[in-house]
VOBA-1610 file (N, C-alpha, C; in pm, whole numbers, padded with zeros to 5 digits, always signed):
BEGIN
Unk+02564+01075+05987Unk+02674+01014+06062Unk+02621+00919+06167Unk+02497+00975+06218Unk+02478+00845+06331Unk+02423+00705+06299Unk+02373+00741+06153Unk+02276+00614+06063Unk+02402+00532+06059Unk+02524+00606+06017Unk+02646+00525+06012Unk+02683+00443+06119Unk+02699+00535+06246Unk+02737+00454+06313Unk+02632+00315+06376Unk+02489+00327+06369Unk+02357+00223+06371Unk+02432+00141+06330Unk+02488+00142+06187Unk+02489+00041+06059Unk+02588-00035+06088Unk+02676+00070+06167Unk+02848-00032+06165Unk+02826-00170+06185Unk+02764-00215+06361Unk+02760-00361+06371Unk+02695-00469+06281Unk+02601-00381+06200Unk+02555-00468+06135Unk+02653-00487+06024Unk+02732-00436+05954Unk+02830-00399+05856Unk+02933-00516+05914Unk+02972-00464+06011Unk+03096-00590+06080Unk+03050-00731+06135Unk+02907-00761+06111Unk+02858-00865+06125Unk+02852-00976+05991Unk+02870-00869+05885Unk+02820-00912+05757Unk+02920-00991+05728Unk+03043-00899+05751Unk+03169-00884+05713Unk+03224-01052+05745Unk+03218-01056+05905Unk+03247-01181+05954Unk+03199-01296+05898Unk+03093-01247+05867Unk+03020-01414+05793Unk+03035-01419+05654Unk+03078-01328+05614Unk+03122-01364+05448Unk+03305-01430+05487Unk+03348-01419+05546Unk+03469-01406+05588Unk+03476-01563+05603Unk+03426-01610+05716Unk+03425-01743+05742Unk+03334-01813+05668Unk+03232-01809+05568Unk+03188-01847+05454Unk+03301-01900+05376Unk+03335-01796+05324Unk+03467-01816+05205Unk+03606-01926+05294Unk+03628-01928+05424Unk+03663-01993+05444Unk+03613-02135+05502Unk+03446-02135+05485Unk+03421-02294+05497Unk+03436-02323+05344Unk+03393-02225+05324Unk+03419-02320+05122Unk+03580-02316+04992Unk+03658-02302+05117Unk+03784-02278+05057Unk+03811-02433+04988Unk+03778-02501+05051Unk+03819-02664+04958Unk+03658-02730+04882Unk+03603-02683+04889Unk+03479-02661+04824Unk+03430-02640+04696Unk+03381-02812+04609Unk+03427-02717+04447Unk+03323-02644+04412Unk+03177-02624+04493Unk+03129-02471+04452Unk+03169-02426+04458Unk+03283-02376+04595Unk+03331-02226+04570Unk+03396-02203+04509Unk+03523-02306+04448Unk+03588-02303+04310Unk+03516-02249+04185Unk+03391-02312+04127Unk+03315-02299+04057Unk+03256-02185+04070Unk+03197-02133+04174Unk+03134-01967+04162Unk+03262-01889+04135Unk+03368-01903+04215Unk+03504-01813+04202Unk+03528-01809+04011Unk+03538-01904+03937Unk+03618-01954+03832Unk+03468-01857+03715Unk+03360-01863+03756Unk+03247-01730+03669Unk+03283-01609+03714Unk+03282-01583+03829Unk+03324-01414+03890Unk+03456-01389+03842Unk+03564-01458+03849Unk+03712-01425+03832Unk+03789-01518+03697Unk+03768-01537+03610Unk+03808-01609+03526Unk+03950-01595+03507Unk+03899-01419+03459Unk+04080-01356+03371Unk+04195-01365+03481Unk+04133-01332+03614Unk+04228-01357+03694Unk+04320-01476+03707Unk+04199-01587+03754Unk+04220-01721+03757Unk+04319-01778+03656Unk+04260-01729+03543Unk+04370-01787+03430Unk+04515-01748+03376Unk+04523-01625+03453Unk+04658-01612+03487Unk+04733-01629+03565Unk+04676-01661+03682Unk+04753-01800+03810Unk+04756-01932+03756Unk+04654-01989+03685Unk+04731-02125+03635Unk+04841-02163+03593Unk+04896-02070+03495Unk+05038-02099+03470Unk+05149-02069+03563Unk+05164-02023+03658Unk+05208-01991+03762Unk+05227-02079+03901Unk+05073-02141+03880Unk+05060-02263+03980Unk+05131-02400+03959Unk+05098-02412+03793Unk+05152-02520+03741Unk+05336-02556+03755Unk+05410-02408+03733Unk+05521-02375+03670Unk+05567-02432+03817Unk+05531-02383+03951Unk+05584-02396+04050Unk+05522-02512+04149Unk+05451-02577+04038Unk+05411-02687+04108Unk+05320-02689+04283Unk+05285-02576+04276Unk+05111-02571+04425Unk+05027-02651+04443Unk+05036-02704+04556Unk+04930-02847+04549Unk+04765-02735+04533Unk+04744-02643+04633Unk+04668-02595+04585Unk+04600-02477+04484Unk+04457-02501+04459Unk+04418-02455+04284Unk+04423-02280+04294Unk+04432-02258+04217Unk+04405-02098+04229Unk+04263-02039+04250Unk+04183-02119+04253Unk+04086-02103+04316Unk+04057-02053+04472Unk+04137-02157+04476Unk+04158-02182+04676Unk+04220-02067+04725Unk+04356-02039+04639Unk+04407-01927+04650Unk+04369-01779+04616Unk+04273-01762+04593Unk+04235-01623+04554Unk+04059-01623+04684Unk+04020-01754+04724Unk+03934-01764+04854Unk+04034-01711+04968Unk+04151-01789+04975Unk+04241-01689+05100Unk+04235-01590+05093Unk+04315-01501+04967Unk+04318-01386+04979Unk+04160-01279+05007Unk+04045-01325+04950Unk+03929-01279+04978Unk+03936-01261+05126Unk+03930-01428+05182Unk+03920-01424+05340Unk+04028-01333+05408Unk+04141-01349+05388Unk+04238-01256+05455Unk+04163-01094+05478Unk+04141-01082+05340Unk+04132-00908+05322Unk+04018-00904+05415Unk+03893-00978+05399Unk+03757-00929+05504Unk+03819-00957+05676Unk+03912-01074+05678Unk+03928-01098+05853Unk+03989-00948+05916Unk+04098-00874+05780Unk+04155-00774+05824Unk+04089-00637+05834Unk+03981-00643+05717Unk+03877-00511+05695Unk+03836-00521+05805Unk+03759-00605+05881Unk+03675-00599+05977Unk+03768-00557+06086Unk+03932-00657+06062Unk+03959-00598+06249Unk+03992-00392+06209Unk+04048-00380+06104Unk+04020-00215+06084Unk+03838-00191+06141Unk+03765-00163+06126Unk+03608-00154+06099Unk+03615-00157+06266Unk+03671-00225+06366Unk+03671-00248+06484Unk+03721-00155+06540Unk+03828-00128+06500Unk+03914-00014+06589Unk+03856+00120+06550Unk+03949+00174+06615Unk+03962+00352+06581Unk+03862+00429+06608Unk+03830+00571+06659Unk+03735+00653+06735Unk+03619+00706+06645Unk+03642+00706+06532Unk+03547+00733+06436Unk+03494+00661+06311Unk+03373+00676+06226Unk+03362+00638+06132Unk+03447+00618+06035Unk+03464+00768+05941Unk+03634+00754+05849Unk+03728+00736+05895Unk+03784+00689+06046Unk+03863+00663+06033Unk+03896+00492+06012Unk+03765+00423+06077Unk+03729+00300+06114Unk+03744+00288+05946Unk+03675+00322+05877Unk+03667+00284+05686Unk+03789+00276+05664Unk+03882+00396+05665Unk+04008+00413+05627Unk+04104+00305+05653Unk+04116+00301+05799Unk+04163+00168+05842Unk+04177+00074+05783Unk+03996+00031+05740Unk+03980-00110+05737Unk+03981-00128+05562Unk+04001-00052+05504Unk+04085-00050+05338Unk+04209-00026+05349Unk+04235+00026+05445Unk+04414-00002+05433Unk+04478-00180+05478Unk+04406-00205+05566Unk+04450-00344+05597Unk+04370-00463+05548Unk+04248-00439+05444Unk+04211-00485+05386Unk+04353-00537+05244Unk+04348-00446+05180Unk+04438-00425+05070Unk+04586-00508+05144Unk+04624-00456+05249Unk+04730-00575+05293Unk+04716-00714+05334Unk+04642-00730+05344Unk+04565-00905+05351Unk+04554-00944+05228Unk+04530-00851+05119Unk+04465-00925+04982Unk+04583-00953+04919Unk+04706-00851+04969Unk+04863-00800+04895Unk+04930-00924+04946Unk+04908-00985+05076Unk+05018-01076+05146Unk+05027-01180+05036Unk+04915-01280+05045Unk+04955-01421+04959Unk+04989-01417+04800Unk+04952-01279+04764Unk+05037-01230+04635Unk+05144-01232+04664Unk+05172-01153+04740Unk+05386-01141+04808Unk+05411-01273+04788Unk+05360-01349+04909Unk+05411-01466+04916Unk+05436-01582+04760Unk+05332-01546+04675Unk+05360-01580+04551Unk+05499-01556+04434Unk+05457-01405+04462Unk+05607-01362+04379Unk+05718-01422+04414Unk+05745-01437+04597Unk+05862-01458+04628Unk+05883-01564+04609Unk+05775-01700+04594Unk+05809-01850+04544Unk+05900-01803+04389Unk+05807-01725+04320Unk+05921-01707+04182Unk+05982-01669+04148Unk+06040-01544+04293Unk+06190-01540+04250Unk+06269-01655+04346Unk+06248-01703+04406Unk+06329-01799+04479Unk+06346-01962+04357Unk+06240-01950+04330Unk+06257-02071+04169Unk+06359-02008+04097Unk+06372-01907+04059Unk+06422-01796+03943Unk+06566-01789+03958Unk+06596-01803+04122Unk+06733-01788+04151Unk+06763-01920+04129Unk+06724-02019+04228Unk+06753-02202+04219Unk+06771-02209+04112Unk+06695-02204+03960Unk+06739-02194+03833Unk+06920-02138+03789Unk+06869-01977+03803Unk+06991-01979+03755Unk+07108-01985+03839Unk+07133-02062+03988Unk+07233-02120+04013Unk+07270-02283+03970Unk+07139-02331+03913Unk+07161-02457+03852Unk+07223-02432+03691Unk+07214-02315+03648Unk+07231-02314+03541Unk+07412-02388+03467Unk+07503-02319+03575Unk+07642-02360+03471Unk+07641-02538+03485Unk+07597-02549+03598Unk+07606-02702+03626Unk+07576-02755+03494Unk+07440-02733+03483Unk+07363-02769+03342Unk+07417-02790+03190Unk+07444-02641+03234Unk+07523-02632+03048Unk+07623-02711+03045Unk+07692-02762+03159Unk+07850-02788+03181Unk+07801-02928+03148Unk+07700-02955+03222Unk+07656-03115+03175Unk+07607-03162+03052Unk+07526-03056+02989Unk+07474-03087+02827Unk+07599-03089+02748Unk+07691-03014+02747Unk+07827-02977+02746Unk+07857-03130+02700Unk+07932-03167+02851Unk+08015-03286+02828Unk+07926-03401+02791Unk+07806-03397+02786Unk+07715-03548+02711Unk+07713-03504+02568Unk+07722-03419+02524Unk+07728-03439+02402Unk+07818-03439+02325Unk+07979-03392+02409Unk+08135-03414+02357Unk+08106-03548+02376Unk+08039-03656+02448Unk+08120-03820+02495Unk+07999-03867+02373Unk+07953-03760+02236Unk+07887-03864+02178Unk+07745-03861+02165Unk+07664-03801+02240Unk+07507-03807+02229Unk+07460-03670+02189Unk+07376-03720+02097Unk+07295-03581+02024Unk+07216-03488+02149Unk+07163-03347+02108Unk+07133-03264+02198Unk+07021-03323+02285Unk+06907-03373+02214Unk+06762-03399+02294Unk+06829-03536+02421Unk+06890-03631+02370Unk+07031-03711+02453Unk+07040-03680+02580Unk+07122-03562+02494Unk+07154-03481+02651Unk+07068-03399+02696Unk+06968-03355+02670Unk+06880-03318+02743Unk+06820-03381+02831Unk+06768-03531+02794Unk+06728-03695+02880Unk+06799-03681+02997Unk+06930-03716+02990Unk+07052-03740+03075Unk+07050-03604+03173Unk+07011-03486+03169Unk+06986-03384+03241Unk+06863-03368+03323Unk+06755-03421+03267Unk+06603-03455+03342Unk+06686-03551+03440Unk+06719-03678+03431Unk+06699-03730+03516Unk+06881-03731+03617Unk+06937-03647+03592Unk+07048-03639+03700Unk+07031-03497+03758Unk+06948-03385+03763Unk+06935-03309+03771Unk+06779-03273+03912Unk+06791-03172+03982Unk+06646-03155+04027Unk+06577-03031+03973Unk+06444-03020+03986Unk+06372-02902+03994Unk+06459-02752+04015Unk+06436-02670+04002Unk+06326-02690+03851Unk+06381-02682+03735Unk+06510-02729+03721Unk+06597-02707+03587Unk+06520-02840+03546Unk+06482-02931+03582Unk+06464-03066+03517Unk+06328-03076+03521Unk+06239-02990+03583Unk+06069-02968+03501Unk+06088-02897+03439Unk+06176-02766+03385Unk+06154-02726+03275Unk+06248-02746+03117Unk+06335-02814+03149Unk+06385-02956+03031Unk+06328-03010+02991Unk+06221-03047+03113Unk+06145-03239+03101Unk+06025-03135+03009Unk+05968-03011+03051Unk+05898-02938+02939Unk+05893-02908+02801Unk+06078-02873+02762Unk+06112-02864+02586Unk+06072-03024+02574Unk+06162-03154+02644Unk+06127-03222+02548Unk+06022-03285+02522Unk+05909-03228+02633Unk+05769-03255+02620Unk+05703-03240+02451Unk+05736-03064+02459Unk+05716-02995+02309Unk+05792-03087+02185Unk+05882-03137+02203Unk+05944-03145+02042Unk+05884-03292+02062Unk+05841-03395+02177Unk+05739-03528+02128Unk+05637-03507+02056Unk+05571-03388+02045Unk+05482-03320+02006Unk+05483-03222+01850Unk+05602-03263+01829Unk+05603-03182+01697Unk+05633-03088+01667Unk+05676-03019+01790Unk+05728-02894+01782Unk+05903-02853+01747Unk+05939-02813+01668Unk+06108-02848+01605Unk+06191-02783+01738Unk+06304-02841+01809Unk+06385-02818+01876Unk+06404-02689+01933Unk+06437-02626+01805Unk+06479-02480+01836Unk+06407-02380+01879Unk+06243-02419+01807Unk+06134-02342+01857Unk+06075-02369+01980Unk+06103-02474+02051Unk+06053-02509+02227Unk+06236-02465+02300Unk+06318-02414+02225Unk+06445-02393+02318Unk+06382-02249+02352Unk+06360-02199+02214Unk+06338-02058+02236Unk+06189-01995+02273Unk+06089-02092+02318Unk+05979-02104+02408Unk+06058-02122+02551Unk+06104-02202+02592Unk+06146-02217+02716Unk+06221-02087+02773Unk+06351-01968+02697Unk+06412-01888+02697Unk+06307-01767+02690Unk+06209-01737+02643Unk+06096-01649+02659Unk+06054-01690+02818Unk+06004-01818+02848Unk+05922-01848+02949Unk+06004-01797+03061Unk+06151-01849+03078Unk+06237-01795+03208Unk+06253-01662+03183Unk+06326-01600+03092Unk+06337-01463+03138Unk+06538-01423+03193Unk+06569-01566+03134Unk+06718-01550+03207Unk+06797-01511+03107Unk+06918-01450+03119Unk+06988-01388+03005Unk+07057-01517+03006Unk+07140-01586+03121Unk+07217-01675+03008Unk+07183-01793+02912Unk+07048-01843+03033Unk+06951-01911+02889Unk+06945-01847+02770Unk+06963-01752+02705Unk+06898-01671+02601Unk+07058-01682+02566Unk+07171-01692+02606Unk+07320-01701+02517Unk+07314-01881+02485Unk+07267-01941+02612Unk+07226-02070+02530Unk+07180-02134+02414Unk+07072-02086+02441Unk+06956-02070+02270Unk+07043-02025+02163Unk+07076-01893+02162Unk+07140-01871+02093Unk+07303-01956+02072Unk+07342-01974+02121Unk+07461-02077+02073Unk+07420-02195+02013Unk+07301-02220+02071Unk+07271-02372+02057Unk+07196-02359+01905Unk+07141-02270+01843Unk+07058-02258+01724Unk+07151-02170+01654Unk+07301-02137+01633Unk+07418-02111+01532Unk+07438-02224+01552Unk+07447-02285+01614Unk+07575-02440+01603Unk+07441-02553+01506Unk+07332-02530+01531Unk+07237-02656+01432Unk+07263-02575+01332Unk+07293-02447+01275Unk+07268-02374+01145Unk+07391-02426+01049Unk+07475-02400+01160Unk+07666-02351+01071Unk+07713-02498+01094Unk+07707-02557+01236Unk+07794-02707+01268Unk+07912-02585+01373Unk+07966-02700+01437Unk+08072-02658+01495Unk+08085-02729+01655Unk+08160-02712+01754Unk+08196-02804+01808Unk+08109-02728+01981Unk+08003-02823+01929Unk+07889-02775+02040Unk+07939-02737+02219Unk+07980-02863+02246Unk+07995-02906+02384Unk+08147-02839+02475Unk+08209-02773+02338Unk+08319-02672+02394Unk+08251-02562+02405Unk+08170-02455+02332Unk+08105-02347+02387Unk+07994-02348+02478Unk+07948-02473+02476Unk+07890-02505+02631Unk+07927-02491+02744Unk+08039-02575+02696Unk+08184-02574+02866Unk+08196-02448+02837Unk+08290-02394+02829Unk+08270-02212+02807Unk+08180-02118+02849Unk+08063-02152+02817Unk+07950-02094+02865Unk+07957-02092+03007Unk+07933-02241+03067Unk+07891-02252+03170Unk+08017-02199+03310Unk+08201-02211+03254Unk+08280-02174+03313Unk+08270-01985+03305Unk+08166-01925+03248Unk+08146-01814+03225Unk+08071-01771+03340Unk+07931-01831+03375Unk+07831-01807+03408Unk+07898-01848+03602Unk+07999-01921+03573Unk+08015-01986+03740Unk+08125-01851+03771Unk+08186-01779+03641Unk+08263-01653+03685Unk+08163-01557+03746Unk+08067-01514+03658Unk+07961-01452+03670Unk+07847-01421+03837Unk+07852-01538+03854Unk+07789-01553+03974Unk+07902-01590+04077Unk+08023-01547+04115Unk+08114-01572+04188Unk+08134-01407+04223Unk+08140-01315+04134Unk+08111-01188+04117Unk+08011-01135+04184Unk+07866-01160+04123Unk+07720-01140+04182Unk+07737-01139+04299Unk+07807-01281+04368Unk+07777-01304+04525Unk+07853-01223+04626Unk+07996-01158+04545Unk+08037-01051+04634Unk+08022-00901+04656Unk+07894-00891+04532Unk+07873-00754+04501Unk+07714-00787+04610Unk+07682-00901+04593Unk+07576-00912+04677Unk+07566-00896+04834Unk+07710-00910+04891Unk+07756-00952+05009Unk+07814-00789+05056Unk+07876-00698+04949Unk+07897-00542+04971Unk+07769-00488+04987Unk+07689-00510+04881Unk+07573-00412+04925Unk+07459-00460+05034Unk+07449-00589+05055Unk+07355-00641+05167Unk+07328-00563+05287Unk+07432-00416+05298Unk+07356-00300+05444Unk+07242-00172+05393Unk+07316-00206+05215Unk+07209-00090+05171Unk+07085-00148+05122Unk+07096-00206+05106Unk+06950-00302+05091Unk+06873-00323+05214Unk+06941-00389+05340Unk+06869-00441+05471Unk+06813-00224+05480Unk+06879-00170+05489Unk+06900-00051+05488Unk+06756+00044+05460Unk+06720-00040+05310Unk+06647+00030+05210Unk+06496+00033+05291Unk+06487-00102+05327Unk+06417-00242+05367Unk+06345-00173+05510Unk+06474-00099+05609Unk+06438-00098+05732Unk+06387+00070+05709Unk+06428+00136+05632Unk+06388+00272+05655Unk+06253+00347+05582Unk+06200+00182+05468Unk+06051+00230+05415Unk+05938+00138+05516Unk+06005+00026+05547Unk+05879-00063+05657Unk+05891+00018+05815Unk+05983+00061+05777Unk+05997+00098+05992Unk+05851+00222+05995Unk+05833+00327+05903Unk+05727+00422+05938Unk+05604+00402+05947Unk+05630+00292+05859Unk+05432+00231+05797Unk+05417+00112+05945Unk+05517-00010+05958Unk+05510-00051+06110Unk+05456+00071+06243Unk+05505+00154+06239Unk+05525+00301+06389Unk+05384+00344+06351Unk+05353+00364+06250Unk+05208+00397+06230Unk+05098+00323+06293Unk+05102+00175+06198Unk+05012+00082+06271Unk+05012+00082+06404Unk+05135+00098+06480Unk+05158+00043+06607Unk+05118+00163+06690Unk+05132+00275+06655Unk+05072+00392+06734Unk+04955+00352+06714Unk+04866+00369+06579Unk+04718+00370+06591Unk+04641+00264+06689Unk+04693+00208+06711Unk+04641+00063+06789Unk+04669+00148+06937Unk+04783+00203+06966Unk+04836+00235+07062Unk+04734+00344+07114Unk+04701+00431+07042Unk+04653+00547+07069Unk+04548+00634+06948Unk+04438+00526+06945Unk+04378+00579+06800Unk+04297+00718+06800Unk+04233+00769+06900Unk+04212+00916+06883Unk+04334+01000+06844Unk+04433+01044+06841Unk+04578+01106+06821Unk+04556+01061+06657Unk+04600+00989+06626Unk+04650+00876+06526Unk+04520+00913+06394Unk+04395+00907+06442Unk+04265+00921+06406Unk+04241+01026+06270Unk+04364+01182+06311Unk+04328+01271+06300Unk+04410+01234+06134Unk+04505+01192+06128Unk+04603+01145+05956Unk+04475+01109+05895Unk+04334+01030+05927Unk+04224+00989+05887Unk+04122+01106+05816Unk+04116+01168+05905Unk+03981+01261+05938Unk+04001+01410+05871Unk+04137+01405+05929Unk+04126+01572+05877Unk+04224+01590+05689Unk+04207+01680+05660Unk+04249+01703+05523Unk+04397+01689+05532Unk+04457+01780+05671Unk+04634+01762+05608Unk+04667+01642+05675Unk+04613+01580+05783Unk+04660+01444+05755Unk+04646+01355+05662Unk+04568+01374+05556Unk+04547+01258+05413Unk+04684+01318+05366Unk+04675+01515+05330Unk+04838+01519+05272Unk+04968+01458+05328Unk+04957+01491+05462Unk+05079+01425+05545Unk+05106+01277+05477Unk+04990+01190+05451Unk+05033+01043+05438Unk+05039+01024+05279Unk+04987+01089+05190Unk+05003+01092+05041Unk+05175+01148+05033Unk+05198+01271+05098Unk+05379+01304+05132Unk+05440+01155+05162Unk+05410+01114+05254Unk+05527+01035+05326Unk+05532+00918+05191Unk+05362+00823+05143Unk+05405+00756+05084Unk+05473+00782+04948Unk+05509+00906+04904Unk+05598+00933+04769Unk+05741+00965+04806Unk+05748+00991+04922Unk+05899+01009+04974Unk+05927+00866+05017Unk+05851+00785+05039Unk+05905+00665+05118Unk+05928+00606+04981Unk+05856+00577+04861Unk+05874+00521+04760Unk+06009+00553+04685Unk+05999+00681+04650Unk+06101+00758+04603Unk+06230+00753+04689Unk+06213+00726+04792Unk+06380+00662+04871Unk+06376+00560+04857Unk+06304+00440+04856Unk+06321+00287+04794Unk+06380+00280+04683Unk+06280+00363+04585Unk+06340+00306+04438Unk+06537+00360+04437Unk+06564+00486+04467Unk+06684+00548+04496Unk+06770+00421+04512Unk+06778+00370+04633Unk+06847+00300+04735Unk+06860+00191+04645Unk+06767+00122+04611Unk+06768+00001+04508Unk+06839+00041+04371Unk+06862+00205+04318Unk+06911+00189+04196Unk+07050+00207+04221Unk+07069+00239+04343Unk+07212+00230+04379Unk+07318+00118+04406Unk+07222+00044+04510Unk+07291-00078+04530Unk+07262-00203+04363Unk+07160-00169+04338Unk+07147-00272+04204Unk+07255-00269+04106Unk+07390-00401+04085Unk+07482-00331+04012Unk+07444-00493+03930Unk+07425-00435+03766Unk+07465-00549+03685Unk+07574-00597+03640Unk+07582-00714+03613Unk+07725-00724+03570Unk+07706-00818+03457
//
């Protein structure tokens, strides 16, 4: 234990300079380049992600933040607290939340795309709709939708008709695009839109239809959204408020605090809380979550 404690400064010295390393070489295309051999599989599953949502910066850069985040935060854990395990403990718990943040912040770009989508959606259909009752074939109206339309309904349009310049037949980049979103009424789209090339029939009325469907649909959503918005803020305030009171004691008073670290039933105490805290999240969310 005391070799440990010798070692710490040197440990939190290390720490710092790998820390601000990774952040002199965050725009750096070595560090891109060493990152892109160490992390490939990763890397290559943020590209499509980066691309989709359009990030000026590479995923490279972005996975150097998150590195840097997690060591600026390991270390300030590694700093605090009265003991060794607890100083470790710490500094992997707020490690892991530094590395977790610019992930968060990721997801939430794609559901915030995800929604913008499908509130652009009836507009859309309503518009492919009526361009192709006044006369113009589907890819037509697809054109006429890229460019009266914004993001990201109209980068991922301007995407199918990327595919079918390319050779790819209509129906098979509709129903690439309907995989790629993930939206159900895209997927009644596709499907309408690939019976009507099969059988014939009068396209641009089950469009309109569609889309006077989808504007019912989400007129609904927004008041079921607007009832449950206390059990949600709700859900929200009663799993972050303990894990906040925690941090804020330990800082406050880390010998006390120390002992959830050190001793055996405080690891149980905090393995308890986090399956009850989870297990009342998921609850709360399957309650208020109403499909329609």
């Amino acid at each position: 234990m005391n070799i440990l404690i010798q070692l710490l400064p040197i440990g939190i010295g290390v720490l710092i300079f790998v820390a601000v390393l990774l952040l002199l070489m965050l725009f750096s295309g070595q560090g891109e380049k060493m990152l892109d051999n160490l992390s490939g599989h990763y890397l290559e599953k943020l590209k499509p992600t980066f691309t989709r949502l359009q990030i000026r910066i590479q995923p490279a850069q972005f996975l150097m933040i998150q590195l840097g985040l997690a060591l600026v935060l390991f270390t300030v854990g590694l700093i605090t607290g009265p003991d060794v395990l607890t100083k470790l403990a710490m500094g992997a718990l707020l490690g892991l939340i530094g590395f977790w943040l610019p992930q968060r912040w990721l997801i939430d770009q794609e559901r915030r795309r995800a929604q913008k989508f499908k509130d652009q959606f009836a507009d859309a259909a309503a518009l492919i709709g009526n361009s192709v009752r006044s006369g113009l074939s589907l890819p037509q109206a697809l054109e006429v939708l890229v460019r009266e339309m914004e993001d990201p309904m109209a980068y991922e349009v301007y995407q199918v008709l990327q595919q079918t310049r390319v050779g790819v037949p209509l129906d098979t980049a509709l129903e690439n695009w309907a995989e790629r979103m993930k939206n159900s009424d895209l997927e009644i789209f596709v499907t309408a839109v690939t019976i009507q090339r099969q059988t014939g029939g009068d396209l641009g009325h089950v469009l309109n239809t569609l889309a006077a469907t989808v504007r019912q649909r989400q007129k609904i959503q927004g008041q079921i959204m607007s009832l449950t918005a206390q059990g949600r803020m709700g859900a929200i305030v009663l799993c972050g408020l303990p894990v906040f009171m925690g941090i804020v004691l330990y800082f406050i008073n880390p010998n006390r605090m120390s002992l959830m670290f050190s001793e055996p039933m405080g690891w149980g105490m905090l393995l308890l809380s986090a399956v009850t805290i989870t297990a009342g999240y998921i609850t709360v969310r399957k309650i208020v979550d109403i499909d329609i």
